[in-house]
C-alpha positions in Angstrom: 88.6 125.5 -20.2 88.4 122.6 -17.3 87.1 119.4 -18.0 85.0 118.0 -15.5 86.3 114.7 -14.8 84.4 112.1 -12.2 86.2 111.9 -9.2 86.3 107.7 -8.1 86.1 109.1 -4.6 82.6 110.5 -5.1 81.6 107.1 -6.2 83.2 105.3 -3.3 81.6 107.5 -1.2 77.9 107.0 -2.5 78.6 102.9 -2.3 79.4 103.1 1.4 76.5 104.9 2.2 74.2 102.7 0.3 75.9 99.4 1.8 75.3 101.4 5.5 71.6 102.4 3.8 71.0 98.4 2.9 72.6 97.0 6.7 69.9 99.4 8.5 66.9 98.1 5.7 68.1 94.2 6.7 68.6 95.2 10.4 64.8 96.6 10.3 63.4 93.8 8.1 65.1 91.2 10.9 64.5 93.2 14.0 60.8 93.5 12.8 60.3 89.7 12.3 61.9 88.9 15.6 59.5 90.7 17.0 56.7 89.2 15.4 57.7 86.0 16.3 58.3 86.4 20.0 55.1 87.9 20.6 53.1 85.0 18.7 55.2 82.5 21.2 54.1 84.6 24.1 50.9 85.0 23.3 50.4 81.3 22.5 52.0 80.5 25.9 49.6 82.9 27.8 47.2 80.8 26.3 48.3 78.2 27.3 48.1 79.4 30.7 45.3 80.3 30.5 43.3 77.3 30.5 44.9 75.8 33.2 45.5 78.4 35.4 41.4 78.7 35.1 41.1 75.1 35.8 43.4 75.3 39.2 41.2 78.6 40.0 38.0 76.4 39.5 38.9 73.8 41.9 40.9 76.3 44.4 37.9 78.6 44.5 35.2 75.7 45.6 37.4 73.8 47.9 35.6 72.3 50.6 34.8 68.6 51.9 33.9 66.3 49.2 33.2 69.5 46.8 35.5 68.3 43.9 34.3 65.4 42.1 35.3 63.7 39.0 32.3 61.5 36.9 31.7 60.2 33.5 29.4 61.0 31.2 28.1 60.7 27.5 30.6 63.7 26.8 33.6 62.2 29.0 34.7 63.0 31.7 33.3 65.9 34.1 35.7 67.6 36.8 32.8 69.0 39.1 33.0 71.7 41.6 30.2 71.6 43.9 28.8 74.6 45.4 29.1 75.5 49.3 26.1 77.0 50.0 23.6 74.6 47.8 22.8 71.7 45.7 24.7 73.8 42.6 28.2 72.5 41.0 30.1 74.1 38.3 30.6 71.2 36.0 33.7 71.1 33.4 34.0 68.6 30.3 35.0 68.6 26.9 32.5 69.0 23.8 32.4 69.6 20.0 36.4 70.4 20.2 36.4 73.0 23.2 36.3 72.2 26.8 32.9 74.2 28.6 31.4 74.8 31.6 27.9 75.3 33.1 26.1 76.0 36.5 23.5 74.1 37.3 21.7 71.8 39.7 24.8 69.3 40.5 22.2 66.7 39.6 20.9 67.8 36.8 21.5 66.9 32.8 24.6 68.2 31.1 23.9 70.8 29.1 26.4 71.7 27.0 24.5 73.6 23.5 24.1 76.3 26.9 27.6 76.1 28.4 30.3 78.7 28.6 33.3 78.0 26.0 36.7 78.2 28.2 39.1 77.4 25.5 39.6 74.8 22.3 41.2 71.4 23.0 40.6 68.0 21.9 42.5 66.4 25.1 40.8 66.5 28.4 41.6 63.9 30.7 41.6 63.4 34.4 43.8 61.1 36.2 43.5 60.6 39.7 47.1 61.0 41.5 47.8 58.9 45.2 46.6 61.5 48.3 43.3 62.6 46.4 45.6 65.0 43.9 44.3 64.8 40.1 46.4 65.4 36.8 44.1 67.3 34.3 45.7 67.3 30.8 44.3 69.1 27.7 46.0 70.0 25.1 47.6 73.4 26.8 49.3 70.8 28.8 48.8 69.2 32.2 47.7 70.9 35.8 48.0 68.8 38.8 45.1 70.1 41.5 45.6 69.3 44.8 41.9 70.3 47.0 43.2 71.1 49.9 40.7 70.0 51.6 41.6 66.2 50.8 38.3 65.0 49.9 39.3 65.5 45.6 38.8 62.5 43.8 36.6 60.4 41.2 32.8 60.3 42.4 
């Protein structure tokens, strides 16, 4: 009769593969969270860009003489963007924790229960830089516009 002893080798072998089995469980765990966490930054950051990429589009897409104006208001300040071909102006401010817009009579009231939300930030200030250049910072960070057609400024 044989006696069916256990080999230590057999055992050796099933604690490699189960340290190789618990590296590629860590490795996967890791990886996964990596991953996670880079695309929250990125998304965050095109966020970010967002805002004031749309805000240098804004003045960059209305940029004739003495279109872009800066004014105060209950609400704060307004970065304006008058229209070229009438009495219009998109008008830009901060209220109830978001910054909106509207499109009205450049004249007319502030409006803002009716206004487009662009983005959430508690910071929007506008600094007027030497050669007509302003510095508009929100909480996404700060865009300097430059109108080039010179006339930019506070109104």
């Amino acid at each position: 009769m044989k006696r069916s002893a256990s080999s230590p080798l057999g055992f050796y072998a099933i604690g490699i593969a189960a340290l190789f089995l618990a590296g590629f469980f860590l490795l996967v765990v890791f990886g996964a969270q990596s991953y996670r966490n880079t695309v929250a930054e990125q998304n965050d950051n095109m966020t970010t860009r967002t805002l004031l990429s749309y805000l240098s589009t804004c003045v960059r897409g209305g940029d004739t003489a003495g279109a872009v104006t800066v004014w105060e208001s209950e609400f704060g300040q307004v970065l304006s963007v008058a229209d070229s071909s009438g009495g219009h102006a998109l008008r830009i401010y901060r209220y109830d924790g978001g910054l909106v817009e509207d499109f009205a009579a450049a004249d007319a009231a502030l409006r803002p229960e009716e206004a487009e939300v662009i983005g959430a930030t508690d910071t929007f200030e506008i600094t007027e830089l030497p050669g007509g250049a302003l510095a508009v910072d929100t909480d996404a960070g700060r865009v300097l516009l430059h109108p080039r057609s010179g006339e930019g400024g506070a109104g």
